[in-house]
Structures are given as C-alpha cells and as structure tokens.
DRENVEXSE-828077 format. One record per residue: x negated, y negated, z negated of N, C-alpha, C, O in turn. Coordinates in steps of 0.001 Angstrom, whole numbers, plus 500000, padded with zeros to 6 digits. Atoms other than C-alpha are relative to their C-alpha. Layout:
BEGIN
XYZXYZXYZXYZ
...
REM end
This chain:
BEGIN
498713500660499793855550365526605297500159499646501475499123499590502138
499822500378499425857223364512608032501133499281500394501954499149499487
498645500925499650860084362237610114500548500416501001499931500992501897
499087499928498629862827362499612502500102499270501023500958498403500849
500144500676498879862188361041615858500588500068500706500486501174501237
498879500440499407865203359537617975499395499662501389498987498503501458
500280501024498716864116359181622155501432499366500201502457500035500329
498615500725500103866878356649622262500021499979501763501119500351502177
499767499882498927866412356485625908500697501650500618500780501626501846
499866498975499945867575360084626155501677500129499306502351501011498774
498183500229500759871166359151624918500864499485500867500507498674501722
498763500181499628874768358965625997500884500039499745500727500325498558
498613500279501128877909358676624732500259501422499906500111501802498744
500233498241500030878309362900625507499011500088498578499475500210497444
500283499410501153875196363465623352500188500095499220500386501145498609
499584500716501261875858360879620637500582500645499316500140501065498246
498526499358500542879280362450619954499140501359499763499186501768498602
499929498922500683877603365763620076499017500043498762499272500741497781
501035499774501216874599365355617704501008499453498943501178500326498091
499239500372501139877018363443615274500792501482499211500673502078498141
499588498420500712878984366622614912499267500747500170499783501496501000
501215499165500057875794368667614716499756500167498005499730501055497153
500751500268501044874664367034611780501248499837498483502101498962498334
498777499819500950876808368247608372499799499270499145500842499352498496
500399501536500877875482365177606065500511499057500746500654498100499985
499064501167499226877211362841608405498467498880499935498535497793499361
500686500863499984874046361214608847499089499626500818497919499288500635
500557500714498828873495360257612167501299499037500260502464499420500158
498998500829499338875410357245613416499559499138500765498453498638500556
499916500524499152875899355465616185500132498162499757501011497778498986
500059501567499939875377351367616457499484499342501200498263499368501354
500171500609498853875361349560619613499411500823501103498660500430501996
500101498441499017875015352840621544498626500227499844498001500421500887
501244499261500734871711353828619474499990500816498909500137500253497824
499868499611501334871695356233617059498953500305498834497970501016499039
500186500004501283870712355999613478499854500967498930500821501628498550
500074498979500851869218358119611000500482499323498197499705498583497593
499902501116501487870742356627607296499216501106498761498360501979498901
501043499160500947869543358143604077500755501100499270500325501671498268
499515498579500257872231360970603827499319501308500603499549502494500371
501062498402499650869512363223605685499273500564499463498336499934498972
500576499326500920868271365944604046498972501080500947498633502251500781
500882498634499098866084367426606890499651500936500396498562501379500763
499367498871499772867670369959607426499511501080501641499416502281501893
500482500033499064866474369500610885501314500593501075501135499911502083
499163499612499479869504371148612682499948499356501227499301499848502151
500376501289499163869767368026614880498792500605501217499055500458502410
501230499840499258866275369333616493500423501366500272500232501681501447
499671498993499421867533372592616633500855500677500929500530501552501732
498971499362499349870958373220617939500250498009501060501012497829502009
499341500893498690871143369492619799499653499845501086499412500987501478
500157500227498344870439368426623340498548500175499731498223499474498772
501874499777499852866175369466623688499509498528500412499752497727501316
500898501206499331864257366829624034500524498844498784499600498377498118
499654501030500303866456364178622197499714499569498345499656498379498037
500211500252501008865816364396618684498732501004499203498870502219499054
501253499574500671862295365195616841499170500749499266498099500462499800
500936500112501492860346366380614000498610499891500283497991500734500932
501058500394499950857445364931613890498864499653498439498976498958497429
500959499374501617854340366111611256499596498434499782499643497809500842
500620501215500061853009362716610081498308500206499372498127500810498315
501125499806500202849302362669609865499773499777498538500563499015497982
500690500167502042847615362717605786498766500092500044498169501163499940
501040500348500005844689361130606016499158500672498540499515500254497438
500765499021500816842147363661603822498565499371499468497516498954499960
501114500456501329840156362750600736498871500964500010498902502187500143
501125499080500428836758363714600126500202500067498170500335499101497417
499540499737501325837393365283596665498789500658499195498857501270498130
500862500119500881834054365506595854499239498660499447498200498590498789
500306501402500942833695361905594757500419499986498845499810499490497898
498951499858501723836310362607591824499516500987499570499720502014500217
500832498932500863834276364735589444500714499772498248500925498646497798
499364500171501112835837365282585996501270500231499548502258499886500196
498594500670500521838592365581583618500216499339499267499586499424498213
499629500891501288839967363234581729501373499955498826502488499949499346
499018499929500677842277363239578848500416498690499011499596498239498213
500052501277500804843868360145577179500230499945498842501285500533498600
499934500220501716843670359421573372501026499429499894500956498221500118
498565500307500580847130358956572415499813499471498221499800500351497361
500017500710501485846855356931568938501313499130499652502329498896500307
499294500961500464848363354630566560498796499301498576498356499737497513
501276500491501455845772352297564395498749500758500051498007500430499125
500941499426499731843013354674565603500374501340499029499428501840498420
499519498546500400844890357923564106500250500964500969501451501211501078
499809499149499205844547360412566664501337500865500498501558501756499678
498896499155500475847906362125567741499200501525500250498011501435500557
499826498734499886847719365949568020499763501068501273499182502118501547
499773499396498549848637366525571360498447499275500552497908500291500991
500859500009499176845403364868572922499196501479499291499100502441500054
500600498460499751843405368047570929500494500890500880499714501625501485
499528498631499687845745370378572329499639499575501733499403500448502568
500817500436498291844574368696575947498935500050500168498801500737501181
501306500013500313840887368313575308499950501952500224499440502538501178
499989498491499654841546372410574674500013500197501125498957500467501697
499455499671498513843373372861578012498754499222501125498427499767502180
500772500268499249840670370236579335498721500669500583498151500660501674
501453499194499989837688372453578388500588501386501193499791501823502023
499851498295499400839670376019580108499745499341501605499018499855502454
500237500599498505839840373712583342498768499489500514498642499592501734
501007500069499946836636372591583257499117500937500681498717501201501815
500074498443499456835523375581582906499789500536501856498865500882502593
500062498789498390836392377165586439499551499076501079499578499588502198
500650501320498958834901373728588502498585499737499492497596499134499908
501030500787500321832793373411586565499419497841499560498458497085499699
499885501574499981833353369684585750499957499726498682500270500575497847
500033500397501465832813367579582591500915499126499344501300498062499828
498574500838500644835475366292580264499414498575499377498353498403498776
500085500859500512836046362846579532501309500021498560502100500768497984
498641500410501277838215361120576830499562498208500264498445497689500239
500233501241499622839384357230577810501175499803498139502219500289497703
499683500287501167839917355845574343500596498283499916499880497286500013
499310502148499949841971351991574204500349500092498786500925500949498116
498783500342501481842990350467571269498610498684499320497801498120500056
500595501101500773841086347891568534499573500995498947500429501795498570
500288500062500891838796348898565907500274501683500175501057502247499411
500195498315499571838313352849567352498500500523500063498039501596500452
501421499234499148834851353103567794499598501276498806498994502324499034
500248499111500882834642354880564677501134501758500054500758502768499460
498969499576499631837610357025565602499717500878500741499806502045500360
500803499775499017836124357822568534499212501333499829499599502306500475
500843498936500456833470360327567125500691500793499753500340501831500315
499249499031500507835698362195565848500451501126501524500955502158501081
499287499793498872836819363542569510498293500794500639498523501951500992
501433499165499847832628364907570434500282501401498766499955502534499121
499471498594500439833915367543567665500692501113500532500716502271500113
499308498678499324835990369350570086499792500229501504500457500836502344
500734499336498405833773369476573246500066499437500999499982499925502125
500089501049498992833998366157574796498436499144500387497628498547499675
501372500313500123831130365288576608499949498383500420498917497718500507
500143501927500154831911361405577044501359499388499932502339499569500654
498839500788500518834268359292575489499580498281500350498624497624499937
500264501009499675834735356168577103501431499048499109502653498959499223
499198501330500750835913353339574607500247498371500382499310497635500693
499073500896499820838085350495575119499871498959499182500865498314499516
499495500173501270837913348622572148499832498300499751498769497803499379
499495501499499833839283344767572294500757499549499130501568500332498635
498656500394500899841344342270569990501105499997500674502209499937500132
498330499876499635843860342483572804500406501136500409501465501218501031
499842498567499742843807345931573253500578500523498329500576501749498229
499660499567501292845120346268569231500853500487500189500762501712500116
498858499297500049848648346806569776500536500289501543500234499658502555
500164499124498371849858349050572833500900498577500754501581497907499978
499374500671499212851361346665575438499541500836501903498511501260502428
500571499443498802851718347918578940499203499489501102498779500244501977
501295500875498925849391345204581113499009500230499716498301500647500633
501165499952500318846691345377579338498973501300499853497770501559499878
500535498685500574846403348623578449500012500640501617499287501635501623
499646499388498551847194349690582491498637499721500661498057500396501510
500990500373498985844364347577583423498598500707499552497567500786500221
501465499652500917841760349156580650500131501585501241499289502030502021
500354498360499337842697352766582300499858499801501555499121500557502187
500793500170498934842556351245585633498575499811500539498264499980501718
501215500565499847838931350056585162499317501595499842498627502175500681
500380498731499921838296353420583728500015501084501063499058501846501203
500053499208498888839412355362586690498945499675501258498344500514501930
500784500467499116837515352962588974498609500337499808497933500827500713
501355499161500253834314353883587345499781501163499819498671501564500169
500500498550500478834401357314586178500321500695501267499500501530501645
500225499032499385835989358689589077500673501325499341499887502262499476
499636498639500651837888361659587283500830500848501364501449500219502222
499002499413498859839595364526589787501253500198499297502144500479500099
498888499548500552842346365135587361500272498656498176499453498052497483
499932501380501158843863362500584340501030501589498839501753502500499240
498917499207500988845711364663581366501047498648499031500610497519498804
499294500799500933848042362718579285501203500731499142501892501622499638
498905499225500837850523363702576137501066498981500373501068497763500548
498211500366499725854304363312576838500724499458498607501784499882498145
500113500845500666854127360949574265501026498501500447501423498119501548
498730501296498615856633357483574497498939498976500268499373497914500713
501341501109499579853070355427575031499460500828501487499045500314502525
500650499458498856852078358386577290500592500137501211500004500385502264
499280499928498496855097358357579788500270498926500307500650498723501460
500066501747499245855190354401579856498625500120500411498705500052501637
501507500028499408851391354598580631499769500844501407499412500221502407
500394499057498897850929357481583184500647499819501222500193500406502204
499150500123498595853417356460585920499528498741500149499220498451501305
500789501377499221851996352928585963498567499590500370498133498579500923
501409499785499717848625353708586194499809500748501394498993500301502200
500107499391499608849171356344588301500563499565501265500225500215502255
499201501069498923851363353820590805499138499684500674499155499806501899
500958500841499291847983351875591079499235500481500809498647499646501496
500485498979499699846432354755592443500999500384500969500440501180501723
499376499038498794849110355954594931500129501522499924500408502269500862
499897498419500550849139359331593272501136500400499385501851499607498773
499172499837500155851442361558592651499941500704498106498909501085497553
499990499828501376852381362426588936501058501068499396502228500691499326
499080499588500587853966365495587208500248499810498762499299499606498006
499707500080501221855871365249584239500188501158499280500382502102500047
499164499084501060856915367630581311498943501187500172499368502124499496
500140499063499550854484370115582574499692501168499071499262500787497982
499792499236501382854512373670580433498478500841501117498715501071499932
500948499146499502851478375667582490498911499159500833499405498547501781
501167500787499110848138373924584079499480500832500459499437501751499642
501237498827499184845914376186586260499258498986500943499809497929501251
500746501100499190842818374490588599499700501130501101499873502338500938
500223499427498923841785375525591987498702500093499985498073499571499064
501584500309500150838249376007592865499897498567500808499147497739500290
500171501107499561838637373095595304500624498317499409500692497169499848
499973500921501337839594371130592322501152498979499648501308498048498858
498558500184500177843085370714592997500978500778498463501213501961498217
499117499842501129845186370831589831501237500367500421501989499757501182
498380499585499783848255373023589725500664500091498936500390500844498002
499176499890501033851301371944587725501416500086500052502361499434500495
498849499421499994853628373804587077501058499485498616500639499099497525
498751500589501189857450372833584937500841500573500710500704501149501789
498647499365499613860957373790585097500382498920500572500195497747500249
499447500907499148862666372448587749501901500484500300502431501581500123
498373499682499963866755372072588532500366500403498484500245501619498331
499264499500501095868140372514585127498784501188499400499189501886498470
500071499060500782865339374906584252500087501292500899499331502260500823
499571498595499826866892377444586173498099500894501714497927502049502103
501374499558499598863016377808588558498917499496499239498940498658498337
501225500669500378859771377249587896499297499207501096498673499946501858
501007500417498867857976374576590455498465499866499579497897499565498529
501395499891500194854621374911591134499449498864501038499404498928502266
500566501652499136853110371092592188498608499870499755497964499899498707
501235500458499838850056370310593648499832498560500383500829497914500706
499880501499499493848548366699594521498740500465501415497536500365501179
501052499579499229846656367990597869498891498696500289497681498901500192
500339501208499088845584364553599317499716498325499303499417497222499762
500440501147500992845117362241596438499344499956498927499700500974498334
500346499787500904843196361744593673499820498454499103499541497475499795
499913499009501314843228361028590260501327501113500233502176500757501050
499022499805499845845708363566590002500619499910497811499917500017496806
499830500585500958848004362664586996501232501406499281501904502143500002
499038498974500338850190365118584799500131499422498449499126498965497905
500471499497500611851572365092581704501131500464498714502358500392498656
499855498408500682851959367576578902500273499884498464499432499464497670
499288500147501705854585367851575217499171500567499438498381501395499891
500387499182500738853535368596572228499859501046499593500945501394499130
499547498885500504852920371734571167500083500891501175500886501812501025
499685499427498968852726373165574453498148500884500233497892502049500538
501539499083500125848677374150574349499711499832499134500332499136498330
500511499676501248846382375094571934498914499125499618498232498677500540
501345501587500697843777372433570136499086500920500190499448502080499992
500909499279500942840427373809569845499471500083498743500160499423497965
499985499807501333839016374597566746498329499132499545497242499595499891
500435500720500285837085371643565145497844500518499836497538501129498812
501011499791500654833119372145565043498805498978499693499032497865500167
501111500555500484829978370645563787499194499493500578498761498355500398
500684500738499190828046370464566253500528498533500861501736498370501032
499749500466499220827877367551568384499181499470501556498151498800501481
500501500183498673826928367079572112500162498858500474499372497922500352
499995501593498999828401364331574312499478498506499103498749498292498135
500272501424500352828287360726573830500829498971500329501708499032501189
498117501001500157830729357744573324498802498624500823497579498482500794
500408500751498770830393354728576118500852498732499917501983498675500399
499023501139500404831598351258574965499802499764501190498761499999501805
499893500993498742833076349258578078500812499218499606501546499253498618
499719501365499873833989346074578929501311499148500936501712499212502099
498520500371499106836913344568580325500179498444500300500167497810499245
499920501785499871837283340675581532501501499765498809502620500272498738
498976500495501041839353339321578829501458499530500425502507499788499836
499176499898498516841464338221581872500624500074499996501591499422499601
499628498733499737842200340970582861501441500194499241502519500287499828
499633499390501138843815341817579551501089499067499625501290499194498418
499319501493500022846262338629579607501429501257500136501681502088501008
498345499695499374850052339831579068500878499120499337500764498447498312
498662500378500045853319338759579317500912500024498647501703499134498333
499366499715501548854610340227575697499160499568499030497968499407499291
500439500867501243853699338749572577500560501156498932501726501550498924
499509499159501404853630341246569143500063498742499001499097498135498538
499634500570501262854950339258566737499988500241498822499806499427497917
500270499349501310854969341919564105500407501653499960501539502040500250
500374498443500507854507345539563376500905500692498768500436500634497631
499974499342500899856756347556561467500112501831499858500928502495500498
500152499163500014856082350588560699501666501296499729502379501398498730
498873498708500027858928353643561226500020500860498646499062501475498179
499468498827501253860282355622558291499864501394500225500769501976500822
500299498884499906858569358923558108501135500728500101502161500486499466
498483499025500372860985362073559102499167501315500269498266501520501083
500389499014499315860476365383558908500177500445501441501228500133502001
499940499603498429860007366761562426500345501824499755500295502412498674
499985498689499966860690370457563476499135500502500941499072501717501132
501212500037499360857688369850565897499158500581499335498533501521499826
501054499669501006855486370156562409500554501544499301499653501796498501
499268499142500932857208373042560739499580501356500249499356501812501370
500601498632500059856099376325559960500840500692500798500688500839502011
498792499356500003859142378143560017501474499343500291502061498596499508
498598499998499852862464377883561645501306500950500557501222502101500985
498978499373499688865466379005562438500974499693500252501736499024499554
498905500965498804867756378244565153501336500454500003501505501651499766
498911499694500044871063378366565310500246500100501448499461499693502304
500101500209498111872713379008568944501534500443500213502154500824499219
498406499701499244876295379727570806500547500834499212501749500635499037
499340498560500620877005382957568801500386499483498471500977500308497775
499312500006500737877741380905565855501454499465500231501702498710501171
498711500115499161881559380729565918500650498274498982501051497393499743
499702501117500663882547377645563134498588499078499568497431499492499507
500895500349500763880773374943561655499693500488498628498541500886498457
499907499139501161881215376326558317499296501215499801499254501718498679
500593498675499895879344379404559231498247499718500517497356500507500832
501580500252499984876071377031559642499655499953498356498598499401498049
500493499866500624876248377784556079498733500712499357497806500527498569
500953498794500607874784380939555958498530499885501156497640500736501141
501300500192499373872013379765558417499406499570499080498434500207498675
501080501102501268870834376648555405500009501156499277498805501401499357
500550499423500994870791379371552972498796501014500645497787501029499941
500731499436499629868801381645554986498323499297500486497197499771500332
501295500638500124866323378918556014499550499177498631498449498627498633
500651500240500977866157377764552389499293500929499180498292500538498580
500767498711500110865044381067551363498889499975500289498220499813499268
500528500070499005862588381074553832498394498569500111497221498685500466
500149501141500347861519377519553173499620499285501677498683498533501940
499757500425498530862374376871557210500895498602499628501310498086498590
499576500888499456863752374256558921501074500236501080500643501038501907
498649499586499621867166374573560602499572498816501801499069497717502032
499831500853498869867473373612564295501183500773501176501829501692500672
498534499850498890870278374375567339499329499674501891498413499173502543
500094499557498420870388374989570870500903499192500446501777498929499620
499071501212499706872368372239573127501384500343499779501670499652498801
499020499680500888875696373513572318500608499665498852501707499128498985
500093499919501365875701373467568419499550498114500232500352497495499532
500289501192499963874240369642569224501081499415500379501514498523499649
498553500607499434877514368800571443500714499645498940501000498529498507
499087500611500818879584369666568925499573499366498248500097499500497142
500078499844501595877927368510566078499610500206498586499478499602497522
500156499372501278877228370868564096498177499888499586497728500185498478
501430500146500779873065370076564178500221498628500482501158497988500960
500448501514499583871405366958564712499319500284500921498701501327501136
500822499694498383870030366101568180498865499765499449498251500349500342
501309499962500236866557365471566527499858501618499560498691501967499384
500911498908500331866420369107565573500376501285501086500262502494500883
500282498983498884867180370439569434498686500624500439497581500107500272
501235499113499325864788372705570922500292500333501306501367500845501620
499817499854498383864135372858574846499443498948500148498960498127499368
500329501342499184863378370560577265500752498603499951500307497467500114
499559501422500468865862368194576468499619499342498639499423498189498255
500371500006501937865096368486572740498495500216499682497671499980500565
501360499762499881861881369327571462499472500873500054500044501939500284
500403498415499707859205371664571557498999500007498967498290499119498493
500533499311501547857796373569568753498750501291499824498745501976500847
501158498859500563855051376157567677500035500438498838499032500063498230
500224499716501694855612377569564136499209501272499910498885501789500979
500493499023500552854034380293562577501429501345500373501349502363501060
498578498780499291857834382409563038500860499150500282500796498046499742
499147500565499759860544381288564458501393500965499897501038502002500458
499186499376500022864136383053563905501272499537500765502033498656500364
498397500195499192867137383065566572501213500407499805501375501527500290
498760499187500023870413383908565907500983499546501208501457498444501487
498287500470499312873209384034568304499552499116501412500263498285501976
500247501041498373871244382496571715499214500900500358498365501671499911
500317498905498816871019383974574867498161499476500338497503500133501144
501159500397499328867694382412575491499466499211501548498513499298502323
500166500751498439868090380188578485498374499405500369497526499057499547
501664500455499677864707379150580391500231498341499251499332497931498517
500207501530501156865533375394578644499781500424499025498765499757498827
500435499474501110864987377087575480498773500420499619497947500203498733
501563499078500770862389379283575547498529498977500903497323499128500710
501155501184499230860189376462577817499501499643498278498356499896497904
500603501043501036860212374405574062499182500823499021498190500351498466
500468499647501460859419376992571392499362501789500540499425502622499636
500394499181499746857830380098573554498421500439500049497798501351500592
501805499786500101854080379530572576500098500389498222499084500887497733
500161499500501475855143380199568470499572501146500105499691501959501021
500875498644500789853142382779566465501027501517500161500809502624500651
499377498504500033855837385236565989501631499740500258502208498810499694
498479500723499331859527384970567630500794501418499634500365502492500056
499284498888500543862306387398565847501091499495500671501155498268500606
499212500363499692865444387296567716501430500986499285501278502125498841
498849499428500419869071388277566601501185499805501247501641498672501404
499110500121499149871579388957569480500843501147499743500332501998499015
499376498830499904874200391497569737500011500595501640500309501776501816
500103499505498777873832391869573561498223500345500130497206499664499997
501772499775500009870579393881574016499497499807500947498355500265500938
500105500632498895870337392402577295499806498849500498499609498396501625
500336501707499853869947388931576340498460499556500435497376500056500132
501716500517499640866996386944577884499309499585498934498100499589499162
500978499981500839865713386072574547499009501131499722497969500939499093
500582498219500638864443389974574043498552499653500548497515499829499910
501000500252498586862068388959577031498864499859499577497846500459499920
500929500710500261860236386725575028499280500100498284498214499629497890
500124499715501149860444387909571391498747501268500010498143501988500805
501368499251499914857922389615569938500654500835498626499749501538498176
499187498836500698860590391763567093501632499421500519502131498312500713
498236500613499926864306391539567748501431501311499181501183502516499149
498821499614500311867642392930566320500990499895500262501654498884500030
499097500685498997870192393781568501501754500682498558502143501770498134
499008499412500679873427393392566185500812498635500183500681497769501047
499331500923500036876081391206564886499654499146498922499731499502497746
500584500556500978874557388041563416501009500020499000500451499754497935
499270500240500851877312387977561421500246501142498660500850500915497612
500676498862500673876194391545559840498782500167499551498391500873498621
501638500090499913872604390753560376499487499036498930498644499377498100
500991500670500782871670387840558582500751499770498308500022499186497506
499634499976501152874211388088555226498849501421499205498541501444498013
500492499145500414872101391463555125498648499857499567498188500463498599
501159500197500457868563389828555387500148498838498871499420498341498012
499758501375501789870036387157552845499616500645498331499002500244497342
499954499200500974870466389815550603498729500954499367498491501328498218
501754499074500243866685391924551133499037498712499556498152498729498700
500881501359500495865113388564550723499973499482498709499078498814498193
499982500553501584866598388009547173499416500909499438498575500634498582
500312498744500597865947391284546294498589500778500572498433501998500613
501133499727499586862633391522547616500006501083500761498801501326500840
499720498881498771863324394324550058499565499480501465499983498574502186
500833500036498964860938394824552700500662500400501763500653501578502123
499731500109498788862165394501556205499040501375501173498105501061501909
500360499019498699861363398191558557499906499873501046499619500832501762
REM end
C-alpha cells in the first residue's frame, strides 16, 4: 500500500487551480492556500502523473515483515450447538488436511462451548491431530465476549498460520472480531482455498456481483482468517483409527465476564433446508407465469426433490427466498440437481457447482450453465419437462 504526498511548499495559486482540474474525483481541494486530499480519492494517481513534477507524490509505505515461521498450523473452528457438531467444520477439517498437506503443518480444532469434552473425540476421527477444548459454565451459551476471548487465548498459544471457520451466523459474528484482535485481514464467503509453500493462504471468492473471481492473500500478517459456506468442500470420510489428542485449557473466569445475560433458550422450529436435500430442481428466468411453477412441483414430486429458484423467480414471488441458490441464497450439494430455464450466472453456479450430477435444460445451447453441467438438453423447457413428466410415470428410460 501506499499514500499521496502533498510538498505544500511547492504550491501556488497557478498549480492549485491546475492539479484541481487534473484530478476527475474532485478530490483535491484547496483550504487556506494548502491543498487537501479528502476521501473521494481513488488513487488513481493522475495528480503524480500529468501535474506540476515534483508537487504531488506516491509514496510506498513501508510493511513491516513477519517471521511466518512462528505460526505453524491450521486451525479449524468447531461450529456447534449443545455440543452437536455442525457439518461444515468436517467439510474444513477435509480442506484442513489437503492444506496441511503441502506445508506440511498440523491441524488443530479450537473447540468452546460447555459440557464438549466428550464431543470433542469425536473430531480425532477425521484426522485432527489436537483439539484444543474450551469447556466452561460461561462458555455454555454462544455470547460474543467470552467466546472472542477463549479463541483469543487460543491463538496466543497455539500460534496457528491460517484459522478456517464455517460461514455459519456464530461463525461470521466470531471471525471478524477475533480476527480485529489480531490486525489481520479476513476473507469472507470464500468458494476455493489453495496454500503456498511459504505458508501463505490463498483465498479466493466472487467478487463485484460475481461477475470475477478475486484471488486474496494475507502477505504480512498472521493468523490468517477466512471463512467458508456450507457445502462448499468435501468432509472426510469418518475412520476408526485414532491419532491426535484433545488439550483441555483454561481461561481466567475474568476473562469470560460479559455484558449479555441468556435468560432463556428456545429452540427454532425445524425446516426443511435445500442445503440437506438430495435432489432438486431449480426453477430460473425461462419460466414465463407463476402458474407454470406447476409443472416444476409435479416434476420434483416425482422425483421426490425439492423445488428451489434463481433470484428472479424470488423477486417476484413465485419461490421462497429460503429456497434461493447462489451467493445471496444458499449453497447446495445434492446427489442431482435439475435446471430449467437459467442461464447460469457465476452467482449461481458459485452455490450449487460442487453437486454429484448437474442436468441442465436451456433452449440456448450457448448458455453458461452447459459449462458446468455434466448432461444437458438444449430445448424448450416447456417441451422438455411435460415430456420427462410423462417417461417418469411410465417408467421410460431417459437416452
């Protein structure tokens, strides 16, 4: 990074006037015959280029450089409720081990909560070689002080080069305030992890609407913090053996002092998700009425899918915003998934482009879904799927 440097002695009412009209953000101005950089600059640098030499700057700002072999490790955080594991930390623990892997470094797991230690074990089943537990009466129900200071203590000792966390609503109140205390920088949402050999973590997400992919590194700081939806990597696969070892710690009771008070616990009304679901089948732009999301429900009751929509079909309506798919909506893995009638925008295929088997239905054979499908049919859904309505009753095998 760097800043724009003003020799103010190097000014006159001539320059002033001309760097002002230099600069197309209007964001140099003049005050008591000094001029002012405000925060319409976009550093464009122009100013340094086309104005008077000498008078205006860029200047690299020094980044004082970490030894980044003190931070050894990855760590991944146990996302719970009551000591019920969610989902998404396996599918991190996975991704933890592939990163591992190429550093060579050993995975942790920082476990908080009340009445986990048993819990706990369960997590040396999928190739964690130390699980460091948390486990306090005021650490029971999540609050964000207490719980900020348990993963602060944890970082202070272990030392990890990289933190994982699920994009979880405990895991994106947690990871930016932890990650504050630390001075580190933090990506969100991220859909691809890769590690460096010098043990820089690269994470990559859609950036602007989606329409690139950025690729973010944390060069100069460490922990580095990221983190990552459901359904976006793969769990490993549960075994028998066990290796590491679980590491009760201690926390000043203190410490652990907050501001909120639980008064009482009630528990949320189970819903189906389309996160969990085998099978679905999306609806998208190419249907033309609501009335014509009939023949989608019969096709995913057939099927014994789950009906979901592309932002569009949510605008007006015609689905429910709990059963979007994308980055605004959610993201999914089924066994098949079926598209009708969507072009496949990169917000789309970000949420549901790691499923088993992806059949698309477009009539433009040029659509960006084709890209990503793995069978497609380029016709008119409106020909297409009354026809597989019909092979499906009649047991007729699909060529």
């Amino acid at each position: 990074m760097g800043k724009l440097l003003i020799n103010q002695n190097k000014l006159n009412d001539k320059v002033i006037k001309e760097l002002i009209d230099i600069c197309p953000f209007k964001a140099l101005e003049e005050s008591d015959g000094k001029l002012e950089i405000n925060a319409g600059c976009k550093m464009c640098k122009l100013c340094v280029k086309k104005g008077p030499k000498g008078v205006v700057e860029y200047v690299e700002e020094q980044v004082k450089s970490i030894d980044k072999s003190k931070w050894r490790g990855i760590a991944v955080y146990v996302d719970h409720v009551c000591g019920n594991i969610h989902p998404v930390t396996l599918e991190l623990i996975g991704k933890a081990r592939e990163l591992a892997s190429k550093i060579n470094h050993p995975i942790y797991a920082i476990f908080i909560g009340n009445n986990i230690k048993e819990s706990a074990k369960e997590l040396l089943h999928y190739g964690v070689d130390q699980v460091f537990v948390y486990d306090n009466e005021e650490l029971k129900d999540f609050r964000i002080e207490p719980y900020t200071k348990a993963f602060e203590d944890f970082i202070n000792k272990v030392k990890p080069c990289s933190v994982l966390v699920g994009a979880t609503t405990i895991g994106r109140s947690l990871a930016p305030r932890v990650a504050a205390r630390f001075r580190t920088g933090l990506t969100a949402d991220c859909t691809v992890l890769d590690m460096k050999e010098n043990t820089d973590l690269v994470q990559i997400r859609p950036a602007f609407g989606g329409n690139i992919m950025a690729q973010i590194i944390t060069p100069n700081r460490r922990p580095q913090f990221c983190t990552v939806r459901y359904k976006i990597m793969n769990a490993p696969e549960r075994t028998e053996e066990v290796k590491g070892k679980i590491t009760l710690c201690e926390v000043n009771k203190e410490d652990l002092k907050s501001n909120i008070e639980v008064l009482d616990v009630t528990e949320k009304e189970k819903e189906v998700s389309i996160s969990e679901a085998d099978v679905i089948i999306v609806a998208g732009r190419g249907i033309k009425t609501e009335k014509d999301m009939a023949m989608i429900n019969e096709l995913a009751d057939l099927l014994g899918a789950q009906v979901a929509g592309t932002r569009p079909l949510i605008e007006m309506g015609w689905v429910d915003a709990k059963r979007q798919i994308g980055l605004s909506g959610r993201t999914v893995k089924p066994k098949l998934i079926i598209t009708c009638g969507l072009s496949g925008s990169v917000q789309f295929v970000a949420g549901m482009n790691n499923s088993d088997h992806i059949f698309a239905i477009n009539k433009d054979p040029n659509a960006s879904i084709f890209n990503v499908a793995h069978y497609g049919i380029v016709g008119d859904l409106y020909e297409v799927i009354p026809k597989l309505i019909n092979n499906i009753k009649n047991n007729i095998a699909l060529v």
